[in-house]
C-alpha positions in Angstrom: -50.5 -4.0 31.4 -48.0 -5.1 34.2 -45.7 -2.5 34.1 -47.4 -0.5 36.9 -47.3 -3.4 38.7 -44.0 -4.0 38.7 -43.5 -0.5 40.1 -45.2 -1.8 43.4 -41.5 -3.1 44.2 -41.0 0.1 45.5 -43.0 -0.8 48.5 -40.0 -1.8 50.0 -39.9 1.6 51.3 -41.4 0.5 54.4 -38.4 -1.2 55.8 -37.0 2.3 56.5 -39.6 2.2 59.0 -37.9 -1.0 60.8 -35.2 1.1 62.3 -37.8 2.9 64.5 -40.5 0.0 64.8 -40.6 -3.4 66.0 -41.9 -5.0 62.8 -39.3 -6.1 61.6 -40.5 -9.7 60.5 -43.8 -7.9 58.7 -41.1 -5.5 56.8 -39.4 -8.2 55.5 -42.0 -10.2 54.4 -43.6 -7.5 52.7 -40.5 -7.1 50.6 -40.9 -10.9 49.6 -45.0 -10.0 48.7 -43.4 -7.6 46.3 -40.9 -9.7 45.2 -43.1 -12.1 44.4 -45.4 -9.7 42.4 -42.5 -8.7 40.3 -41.4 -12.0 39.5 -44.6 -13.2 38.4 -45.3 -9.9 36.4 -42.2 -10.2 34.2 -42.4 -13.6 33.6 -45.7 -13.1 32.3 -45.7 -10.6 29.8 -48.3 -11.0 27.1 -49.2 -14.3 28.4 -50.9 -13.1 31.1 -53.4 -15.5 32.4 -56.2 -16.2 35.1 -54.2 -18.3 37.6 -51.2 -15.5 37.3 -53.4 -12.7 38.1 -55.0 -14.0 41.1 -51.9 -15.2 42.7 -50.7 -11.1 41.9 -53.8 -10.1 43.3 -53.2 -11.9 46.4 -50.0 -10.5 46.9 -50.9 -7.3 46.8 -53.3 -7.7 49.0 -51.0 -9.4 51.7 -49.0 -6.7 51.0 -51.3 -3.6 51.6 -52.4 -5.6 54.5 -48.8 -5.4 56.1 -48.4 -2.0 54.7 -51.8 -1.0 56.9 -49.9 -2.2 60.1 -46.8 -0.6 58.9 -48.5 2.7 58.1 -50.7 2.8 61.5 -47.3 2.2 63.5 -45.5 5.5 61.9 -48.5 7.1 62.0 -49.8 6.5 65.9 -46.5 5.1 67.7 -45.8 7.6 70.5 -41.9 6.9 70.4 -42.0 8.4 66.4 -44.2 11.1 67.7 -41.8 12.1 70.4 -38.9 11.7 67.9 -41.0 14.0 65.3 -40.7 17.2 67.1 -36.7 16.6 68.2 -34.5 18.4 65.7 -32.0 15.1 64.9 -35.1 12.8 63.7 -37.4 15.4 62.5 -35.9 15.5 59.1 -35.3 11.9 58.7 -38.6 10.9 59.5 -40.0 13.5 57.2 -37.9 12.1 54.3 -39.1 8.7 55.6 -42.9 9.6 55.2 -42.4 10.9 52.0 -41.1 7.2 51.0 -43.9 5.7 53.0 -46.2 8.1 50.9 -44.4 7.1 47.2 -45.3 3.5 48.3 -48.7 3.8 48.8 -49.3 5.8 45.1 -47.3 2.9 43.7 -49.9 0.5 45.6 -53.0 2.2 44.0 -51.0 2.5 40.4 -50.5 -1.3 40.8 -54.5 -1.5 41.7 -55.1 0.2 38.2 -52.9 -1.7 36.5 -54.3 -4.8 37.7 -57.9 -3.3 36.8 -56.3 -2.9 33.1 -55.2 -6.4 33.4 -58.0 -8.1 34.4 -60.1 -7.7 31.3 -57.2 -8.4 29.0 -56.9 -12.4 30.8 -60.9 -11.9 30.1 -60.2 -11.4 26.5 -57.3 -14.0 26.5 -59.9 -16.4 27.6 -62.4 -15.5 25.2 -60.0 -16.6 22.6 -58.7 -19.4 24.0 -61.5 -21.8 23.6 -59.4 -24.6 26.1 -59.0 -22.2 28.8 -61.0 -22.2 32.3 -64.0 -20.5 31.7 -63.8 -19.7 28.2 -67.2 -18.2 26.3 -67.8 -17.6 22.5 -67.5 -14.2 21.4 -68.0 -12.9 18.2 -66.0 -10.8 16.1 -61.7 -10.6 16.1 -59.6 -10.5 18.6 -58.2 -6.6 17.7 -62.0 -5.5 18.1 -61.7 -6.8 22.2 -58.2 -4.9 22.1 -58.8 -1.6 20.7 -61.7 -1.5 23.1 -60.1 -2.4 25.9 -57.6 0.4 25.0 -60.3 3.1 24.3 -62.0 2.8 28.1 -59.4 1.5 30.0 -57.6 5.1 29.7 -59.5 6.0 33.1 -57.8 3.3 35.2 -54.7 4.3 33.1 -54.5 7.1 33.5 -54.9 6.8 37.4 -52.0 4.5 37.5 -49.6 7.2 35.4 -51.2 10.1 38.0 -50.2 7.8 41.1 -46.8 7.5 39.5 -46.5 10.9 39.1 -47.3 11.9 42.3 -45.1 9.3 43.8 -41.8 10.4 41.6 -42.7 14.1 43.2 -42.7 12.4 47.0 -39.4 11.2 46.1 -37.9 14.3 44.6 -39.0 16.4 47.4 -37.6 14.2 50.0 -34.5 15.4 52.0 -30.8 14.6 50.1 -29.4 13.4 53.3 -31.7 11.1 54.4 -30.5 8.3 57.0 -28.9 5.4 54.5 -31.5 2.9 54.7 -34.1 5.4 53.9 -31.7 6.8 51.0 -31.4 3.1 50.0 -34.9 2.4 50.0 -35.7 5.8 47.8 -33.1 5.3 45.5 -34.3 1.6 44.8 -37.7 3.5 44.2 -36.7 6.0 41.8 -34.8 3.5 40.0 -37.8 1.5 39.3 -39.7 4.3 38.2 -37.1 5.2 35.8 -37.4 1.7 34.5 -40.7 1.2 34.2 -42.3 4.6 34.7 -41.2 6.3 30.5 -42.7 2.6 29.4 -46.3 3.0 31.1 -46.5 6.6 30.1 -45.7 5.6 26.6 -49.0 3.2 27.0 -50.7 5.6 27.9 -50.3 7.6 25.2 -50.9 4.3 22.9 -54.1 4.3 25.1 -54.8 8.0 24.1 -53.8 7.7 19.7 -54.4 3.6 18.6 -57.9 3.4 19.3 -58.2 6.7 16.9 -56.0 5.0 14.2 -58.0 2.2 14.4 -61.3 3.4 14.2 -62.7 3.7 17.6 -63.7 7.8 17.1 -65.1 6.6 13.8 -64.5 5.0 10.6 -60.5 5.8 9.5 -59.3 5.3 5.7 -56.0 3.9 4.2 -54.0 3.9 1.5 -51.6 0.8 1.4 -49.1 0.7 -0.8 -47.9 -2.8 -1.5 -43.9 -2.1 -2.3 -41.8 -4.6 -4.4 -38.6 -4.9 -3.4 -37.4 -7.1 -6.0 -37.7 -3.4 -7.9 -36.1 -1.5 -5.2 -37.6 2.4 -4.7 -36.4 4.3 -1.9 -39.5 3.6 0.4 -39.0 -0.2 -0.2 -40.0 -0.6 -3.8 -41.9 -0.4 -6.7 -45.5 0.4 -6.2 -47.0 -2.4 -8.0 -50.4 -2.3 -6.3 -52.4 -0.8 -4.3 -55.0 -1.3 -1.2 -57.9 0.3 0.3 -58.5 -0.6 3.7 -60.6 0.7 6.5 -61.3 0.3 10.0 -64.1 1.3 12.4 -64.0 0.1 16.3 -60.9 -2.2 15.7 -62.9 -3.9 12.7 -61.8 -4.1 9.0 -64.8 -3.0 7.3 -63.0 -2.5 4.0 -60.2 -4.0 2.1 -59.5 -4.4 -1.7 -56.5 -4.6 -3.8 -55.8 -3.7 -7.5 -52.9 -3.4 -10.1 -51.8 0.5 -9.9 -52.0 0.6 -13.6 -55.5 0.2 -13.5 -55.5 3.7 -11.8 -52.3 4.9 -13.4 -53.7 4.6 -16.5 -54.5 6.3 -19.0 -52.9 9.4 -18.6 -56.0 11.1 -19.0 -55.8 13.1 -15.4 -54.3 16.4 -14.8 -50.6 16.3 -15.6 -47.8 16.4 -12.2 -44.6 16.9 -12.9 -42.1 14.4 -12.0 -39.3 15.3 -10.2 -36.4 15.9 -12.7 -34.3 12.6 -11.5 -37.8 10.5 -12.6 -37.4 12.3 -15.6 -33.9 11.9 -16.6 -33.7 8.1 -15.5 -37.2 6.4 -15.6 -40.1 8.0 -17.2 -38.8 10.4 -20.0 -40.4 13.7 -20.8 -44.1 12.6 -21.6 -45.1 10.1 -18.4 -47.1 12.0 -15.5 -46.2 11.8 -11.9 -48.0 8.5 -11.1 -49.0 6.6 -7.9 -46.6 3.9 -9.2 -43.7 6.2 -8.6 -45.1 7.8 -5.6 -42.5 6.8 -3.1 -39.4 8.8 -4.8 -38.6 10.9 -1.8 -36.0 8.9 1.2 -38.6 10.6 3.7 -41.8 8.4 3.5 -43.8 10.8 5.3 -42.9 13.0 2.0 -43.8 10.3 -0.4 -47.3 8.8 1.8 -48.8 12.4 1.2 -47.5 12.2 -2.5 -49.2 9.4 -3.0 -52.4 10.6 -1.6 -52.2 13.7 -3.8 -51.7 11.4 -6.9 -54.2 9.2 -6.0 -56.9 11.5 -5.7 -55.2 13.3 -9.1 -56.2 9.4 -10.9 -59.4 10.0 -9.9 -59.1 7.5 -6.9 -62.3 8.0 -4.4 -63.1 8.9 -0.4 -60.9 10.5 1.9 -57.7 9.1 3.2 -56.6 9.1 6.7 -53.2 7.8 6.0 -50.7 6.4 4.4 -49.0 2.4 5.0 -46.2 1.0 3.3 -45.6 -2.7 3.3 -42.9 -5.2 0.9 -43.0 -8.7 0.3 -40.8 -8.8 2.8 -43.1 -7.5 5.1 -45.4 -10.9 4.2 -42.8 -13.4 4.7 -42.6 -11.9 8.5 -46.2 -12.6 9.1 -45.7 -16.0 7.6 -43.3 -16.4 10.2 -46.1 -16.4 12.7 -49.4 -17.7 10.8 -47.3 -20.5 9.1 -47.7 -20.9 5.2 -50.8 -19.8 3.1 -52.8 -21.2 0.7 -54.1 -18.8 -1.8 -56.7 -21.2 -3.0 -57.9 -19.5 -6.2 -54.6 -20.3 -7.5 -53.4 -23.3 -5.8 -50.2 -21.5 -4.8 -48.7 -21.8 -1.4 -46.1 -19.2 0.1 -43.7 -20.5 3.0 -42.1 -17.4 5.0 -39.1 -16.4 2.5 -40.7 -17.2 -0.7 -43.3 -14.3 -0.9 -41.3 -11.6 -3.2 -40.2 -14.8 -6.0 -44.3 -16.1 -5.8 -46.0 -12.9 -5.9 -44.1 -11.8 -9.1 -44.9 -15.6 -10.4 -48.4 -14.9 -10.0 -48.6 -10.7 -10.7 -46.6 -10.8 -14.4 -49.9 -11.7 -16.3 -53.4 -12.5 -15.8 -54.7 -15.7 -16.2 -57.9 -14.0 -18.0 -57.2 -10.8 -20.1 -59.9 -9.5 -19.0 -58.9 -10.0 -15.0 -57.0 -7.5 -12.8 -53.4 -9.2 -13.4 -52.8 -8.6 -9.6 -56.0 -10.1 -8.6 -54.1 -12.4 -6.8 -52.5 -10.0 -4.3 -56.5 -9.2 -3.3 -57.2 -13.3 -2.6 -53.2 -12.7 -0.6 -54.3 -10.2 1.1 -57.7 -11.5 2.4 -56.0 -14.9 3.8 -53.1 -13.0 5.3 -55.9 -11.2 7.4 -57.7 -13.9 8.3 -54.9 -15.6 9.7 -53.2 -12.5 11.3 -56.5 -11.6 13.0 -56.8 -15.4 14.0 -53.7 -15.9 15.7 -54.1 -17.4 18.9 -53.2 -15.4 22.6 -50.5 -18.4 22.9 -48.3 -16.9 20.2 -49.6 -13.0 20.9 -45.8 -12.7 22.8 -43.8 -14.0 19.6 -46.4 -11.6 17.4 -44.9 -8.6 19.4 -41.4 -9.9 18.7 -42.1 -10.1 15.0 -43.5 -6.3 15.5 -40.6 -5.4 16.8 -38.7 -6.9 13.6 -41.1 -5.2 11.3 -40.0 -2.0 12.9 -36.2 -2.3 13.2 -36.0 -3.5 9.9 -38.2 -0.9 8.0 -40.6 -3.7 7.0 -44.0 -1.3 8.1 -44.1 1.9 7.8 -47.0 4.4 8.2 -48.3 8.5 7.7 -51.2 9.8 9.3 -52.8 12.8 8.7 -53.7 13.2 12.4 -50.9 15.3 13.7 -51.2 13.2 17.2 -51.2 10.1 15.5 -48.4 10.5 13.0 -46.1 12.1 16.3 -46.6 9.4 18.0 -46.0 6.4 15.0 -42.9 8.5 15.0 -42.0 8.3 18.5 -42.8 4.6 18.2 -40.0 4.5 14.9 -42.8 3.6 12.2 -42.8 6.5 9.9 -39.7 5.8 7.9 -38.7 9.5 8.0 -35.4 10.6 7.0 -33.5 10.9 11.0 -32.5 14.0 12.1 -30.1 12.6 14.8 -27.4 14.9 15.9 -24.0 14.3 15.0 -22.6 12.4 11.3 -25.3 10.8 9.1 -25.2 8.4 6.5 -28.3 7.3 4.5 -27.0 5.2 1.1 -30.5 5.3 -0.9 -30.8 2.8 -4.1 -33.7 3.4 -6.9 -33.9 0.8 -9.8 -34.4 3.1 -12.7 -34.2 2.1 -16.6 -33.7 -0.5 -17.7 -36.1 -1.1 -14.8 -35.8 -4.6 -14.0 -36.2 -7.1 -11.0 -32.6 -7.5 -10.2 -32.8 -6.4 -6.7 -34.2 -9.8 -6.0 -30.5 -11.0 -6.8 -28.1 -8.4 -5.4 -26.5 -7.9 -2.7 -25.1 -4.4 -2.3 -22.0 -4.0 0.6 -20.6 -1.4 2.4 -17.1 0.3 3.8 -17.2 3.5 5.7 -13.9 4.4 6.1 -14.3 7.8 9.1 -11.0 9.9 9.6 -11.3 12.5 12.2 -9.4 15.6 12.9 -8.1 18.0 15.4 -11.5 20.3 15.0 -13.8 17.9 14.6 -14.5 17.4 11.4 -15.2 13.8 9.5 -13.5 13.0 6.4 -16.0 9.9 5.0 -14.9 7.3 2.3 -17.5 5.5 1.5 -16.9 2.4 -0.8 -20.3 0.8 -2.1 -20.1 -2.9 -3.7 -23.0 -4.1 -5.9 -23.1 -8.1 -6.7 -25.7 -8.4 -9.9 -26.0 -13.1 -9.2 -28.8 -13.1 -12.6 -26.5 -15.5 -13.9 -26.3 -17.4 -10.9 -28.5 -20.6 -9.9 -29.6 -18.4 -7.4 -30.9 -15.8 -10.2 -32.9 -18.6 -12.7 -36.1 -18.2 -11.2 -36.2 -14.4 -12.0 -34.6 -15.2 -15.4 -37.6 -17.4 -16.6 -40.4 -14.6 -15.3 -42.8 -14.0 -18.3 -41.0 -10.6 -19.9 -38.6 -10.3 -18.0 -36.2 -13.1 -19.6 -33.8 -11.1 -21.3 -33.2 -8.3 -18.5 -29.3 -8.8 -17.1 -28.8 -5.2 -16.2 -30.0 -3.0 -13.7 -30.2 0.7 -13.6 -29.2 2.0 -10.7 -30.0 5.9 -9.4 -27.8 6.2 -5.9 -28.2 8.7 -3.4 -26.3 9.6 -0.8 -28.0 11.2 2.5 -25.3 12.8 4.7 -25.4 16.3 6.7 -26.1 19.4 5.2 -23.2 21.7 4.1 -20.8 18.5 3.7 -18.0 18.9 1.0 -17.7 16.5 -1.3 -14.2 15.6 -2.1 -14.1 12.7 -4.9 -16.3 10.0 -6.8 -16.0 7.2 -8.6 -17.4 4.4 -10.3 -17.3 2.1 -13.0 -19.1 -0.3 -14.8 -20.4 0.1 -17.6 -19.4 4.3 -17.8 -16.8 6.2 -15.8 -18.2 8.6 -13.0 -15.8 11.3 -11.8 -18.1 13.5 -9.7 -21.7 13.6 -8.4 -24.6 13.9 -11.4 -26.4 15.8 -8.7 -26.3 17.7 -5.5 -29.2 18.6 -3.6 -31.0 19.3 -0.7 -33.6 17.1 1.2 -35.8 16.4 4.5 -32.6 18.6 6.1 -29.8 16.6 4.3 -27.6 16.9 1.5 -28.1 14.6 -1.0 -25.5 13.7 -3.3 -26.3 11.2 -6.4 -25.8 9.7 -9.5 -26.8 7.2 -12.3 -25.1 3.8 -13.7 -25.9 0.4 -14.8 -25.1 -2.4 -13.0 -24.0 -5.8 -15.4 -23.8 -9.5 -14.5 -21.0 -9.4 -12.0 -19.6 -6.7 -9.7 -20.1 -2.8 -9.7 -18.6 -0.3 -7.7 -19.4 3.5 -6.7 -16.7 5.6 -3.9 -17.9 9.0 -2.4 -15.7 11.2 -0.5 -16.8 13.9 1.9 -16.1 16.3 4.4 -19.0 16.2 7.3 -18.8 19.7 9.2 -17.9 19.2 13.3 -19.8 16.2 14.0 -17.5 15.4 16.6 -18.2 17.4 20.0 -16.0 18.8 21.2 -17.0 19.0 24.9 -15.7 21.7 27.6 -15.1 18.4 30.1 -11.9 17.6 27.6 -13.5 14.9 26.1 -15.0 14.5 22.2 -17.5 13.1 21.4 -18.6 11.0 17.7 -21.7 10.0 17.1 -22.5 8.4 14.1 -25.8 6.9 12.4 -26.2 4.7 9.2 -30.1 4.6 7.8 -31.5 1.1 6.5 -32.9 1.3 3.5 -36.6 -0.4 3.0 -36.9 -3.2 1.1 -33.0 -3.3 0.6 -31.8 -6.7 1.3 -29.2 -7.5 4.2 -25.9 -6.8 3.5 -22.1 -6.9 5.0 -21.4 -3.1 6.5 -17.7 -2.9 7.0 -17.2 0.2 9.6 -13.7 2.2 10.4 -14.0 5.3 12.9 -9.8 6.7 13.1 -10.0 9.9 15.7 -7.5 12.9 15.0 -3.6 11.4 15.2 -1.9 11.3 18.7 -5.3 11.3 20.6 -7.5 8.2 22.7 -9.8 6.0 22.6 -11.9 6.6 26.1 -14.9 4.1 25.2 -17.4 3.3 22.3 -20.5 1.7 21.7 -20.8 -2.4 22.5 -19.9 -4.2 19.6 -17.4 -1.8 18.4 -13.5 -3.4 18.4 -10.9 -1.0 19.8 -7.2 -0.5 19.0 -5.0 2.2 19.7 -6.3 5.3 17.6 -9.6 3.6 16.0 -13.1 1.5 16.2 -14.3 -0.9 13.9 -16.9 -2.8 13.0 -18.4 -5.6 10.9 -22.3 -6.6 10.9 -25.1 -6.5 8.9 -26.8 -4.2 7.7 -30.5 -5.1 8.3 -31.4 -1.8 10.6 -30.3 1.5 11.5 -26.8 1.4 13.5 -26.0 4.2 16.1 -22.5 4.3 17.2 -20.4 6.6 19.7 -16.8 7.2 20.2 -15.5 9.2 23.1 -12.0 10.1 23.2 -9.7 12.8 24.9 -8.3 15.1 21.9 -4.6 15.5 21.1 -4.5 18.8 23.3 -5.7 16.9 26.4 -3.0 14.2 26.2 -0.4 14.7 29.1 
């Protein structure tokens, strides 16, 4: 809401004006109005309120004041008019009106945005029963927002037109203005470089949530409810399933059921499974089955698989799109609400404990007659109620959790409205398979038979060992480490769930995502059977994908690829290469070390890398976590361009 405001700073413009006026002392305290807006601005974020609004309000209106005085004085004083017409200050004042021009769109952006603003403070009122002036409203807090979205795009809109118009003044301004006017623009332009991509990308929130949400009309969804404790490459098995709708920011709809109450019987027009499912998990007989929707890397791949074997099981209404949650995903929003009580079953979850208590509570029914995942439904309508009852105090830390549910994979979404799926990619919520320029790694796990919950109890590491050479290519080692803890304290819970007591062993189907027309030089792995080269090689969602299938015992298993990625490095005509390198988190997958080597070609230099990376003399490491995607870049002068 405040981010056209903060644009207003550019107002400070006007002190060009000083060094041909005599208002001097109403320049500089117009810079301190706008100052002061600022400030206030970005210390209030999401938590907005009443008394921080007015006080913006009235210094922008102190401001414009000032700004009338300075505007009349460039426009009517008869010195500037005189200096107009004379060849040396002609130019400099024209650059200086453009300025003076740039500050006034940035004034009326800052009016819209404050227009904008004003009704959300209204709804944070409405919702804050202790606040000044609060009144009872009805329905849930998302209804207010999504509406305030959906007919604020006018005064939106206006603000990203002033902008526009005011980045134009600035771009068409002379190149050797005076240097306070040059200083004055540049501050300008660097503030709308800021702020300027992050109010656009509102507005185009302003122009596709309301839709997903159900403003245009009622909108349909498939949730998939994703086990990680049985990893799948989307972030697990699909155990259950949702239905839930929204029209006007309302949830009209929403039920949950066990996926084998639609899965089965097989009495539905056969799919065929890809031949990996085949081989590794459901043998020649099973169907291609919601439960095993999600066996593509690309969720936007598997979320319209799923729809298609939905509506094959006979599943009714139309779907709008596709979202993919874990239990992970849960313990996050317990982060915020606090614990739940699912009363029905006098269970309470604490953030952390969600994947070990659903599967407590999901193995059986307590009726054989009762939907054994009944208890996800009564989950699913508390976690609502508390989500959609979180108070505007804690809406700041809810957008921080957001931000976690996207970095980590935790959410992800498909929707069938091309605008609406572009921009939940733009946003990084569709889980597709990246397309980044440059060297690509995507390590992919699938529990396969024995299919077990093991996941729950292993941590899987990884060393990426990258040697590159005078031509740019990347030789990869890639060494991945599996830790199966079952017979650890930490693995008794999961030993002593109802039919799973005698499962130690996991079987694991790897894939490797890396860029197409790689070579692949060696692989190896043992545990249980020896693996001396790839059980499959294949192409996907513009990768190569390179895989194979093992069991994973009690202890520790380990799996090496080695690969040749073709001329990642660039290059450049300037003399300097350039590496750029992105790993892919895995949803669902659980935290683990990532050990990371980057050697360039022997006798050249390290220029610079990306923070965090540790120089030496030929190489970059690393060693972090791997809970999100990790983007790295070496630049370095080849051997060639040594002296």
């Amino acid at each position: 809401m405040g981010l056209a405001v903060l644009l207003v700073v550019g107002g400070g413009a006007f002190l060009v004006v000083t060094r041909y006026l005599p208002a001097l002392e109403d320049a500089r305290a117009l810079r301190g109005d706008l100052e002061r807006v600022v400030d206030r601005a970005a210390a209030a974020g999401l938590d907005l309120d009443r008394p921080a609004l007015d006080a913006m309000r009235d210094d922008l209106g102190t401001a414009r004041q000032r700004f009338g005085r300075l505007d009349a004085l460039l426009a009517d004083d008869p010195i500037v008019a005189i200096a107009r017409v004379l060849p040396p200050s002609r130019e400099a004042l024209a650059g200086t009106d453009a300025v003076a021009g740039a500050g006034r769109e940035l004034l009326d952006a800052a009016d819209a945005s404050l227009a904008v603003a004003d009704r959300y403070v209204t709804i944070r009122e409405r919702r804050s029963p202790t606040a000044a002036g609060a009144v009872a409203g009805g329905g849930s807090a998302l209804t207010e927002l999504v509406e305030l979205m959906a007919t604020g795009r006018v005064e939106i809109g206006r603000a990203v037109d002033a902008v526009d118009r005011a980045q134009a003044l600035l771009d068409g301004s002379p190149g050797d203005l005076p240097g306070p006017v040059a200083q004055v623009r540049d501050l300008m332009l660097d503030r709308l470089r800021a702020y300027g991509p992050a109010l656009r990308a509102y507005a185009e929130m302003d122009d596709t949530l309301p839709g997903i949400l159900g403003w245009d009309g009622p909108r349909r969804y498939l949730v998939l409810t994703q086990n990680p404790a049985e990893l799948r490459p989307t972030g697990g098995f699909i155990g259950s399933f949702g239905i839930v709708t929204f029209a006007r920011g309302e949830i009209t709809e929403r039920s949950f059921q066990d996926v084998f109450l639609l899965d089965l019987p097989w009495d539905y027009p056969f799919i065929d499974p890809p031949a990996a499912l085949v081989r590794y998990l459901l043998g020649p007989t099973q169907p291609w089955q919601l439960a095993d929707a999600n066996w593509s890397p690309d969720f936007p791949t598997s979320a319209q698989q799923a729809v298609r074997l939905y509506q094959n099981e006979g599943g009714t209404g139309e779907i709008d799109g596709v979202i993919g949650i874990t239990t992970q995903t849960i313990d996050e929003i317990l982060r915020i609400t606090g614990p739940i009580t699912v009363a029905d079953y006098d269970v309470t979850i604490a953030a952390g404990e969600a994947t070990l208590k659903v599967l407590q509570n999901t193995r059986v029914a307590r009726d054989p007659a009762e939907n054994r995942k009944a208890f996800l439904s009564s989950l699913a309508d508390g976690l609502f109620e508390m989500l959609l009852a979180v108070p505007p105090t804690r809406w700041t830390e809810l957008a921080a959790r957001g931000e976690v549910l996207r970095t980590e994979r935790l959410l992800l979404a498909w929707f069938a409205e091309p605008g609406a799926q572009a921009q939940i990619a733009k946003l990084g919520f569709d889980g597709g398979v990246r397309n980044d320029a440059g060297d690509y790694v995507y390590p992919v796990d699938s529990n396969v038979a024995p299919a077990s919950k093991l996941n729950a109890v292993t941590d899987r590491a990884l060393a990426l060992d990258v040697q590159l050479d005078a031509v740019g290519n990347a030789t990869n080692d890639l060494a991945v480490t599996w830790t199966n803890l079952i017979e650890s304290e930490a693995g008794r819970p999961y030993r002593e769930l109802r039919d799973l007591e005698d499962l130690r062993t996991m079987g694991m189907y790897f894939r490797l995502l890396v860029p197409e027309r790689s070579r692949i030089e060696a692989v190896s792995a043992g545990a249980t059977t020896l693996i001396t080269a790839p059980a499959e090689v294949a192409d996907e969602a513009g990768r190569m994908v390179i895989s194979n299938y093992f069991r994973i015992p009690p202890g520790v298993a380990h799996l090496m690829y080695r690969w040749v990625s073709p001329y990642p490095a660039d290059l450049g005509e300037d003399g300097i290469a350039t590496y750029r390198l992105t790993l892919q988190k895995q949803p669902g997958l659980r935290p683990g070390l990532l050990k990371l080597r980057i050697a360039v070609p022997p006798g050249a230099a390290i220029i610079d890398a990306s923070p965090g990376l540790v120089l030496a003399a030929q190489s970059a490491t690393i060693e972090t976590t791997f809970d999100r995607d990790v983007v790295v870049v070496v630049r370095y002068r080849p051997v060639s361009e040594i002296p």
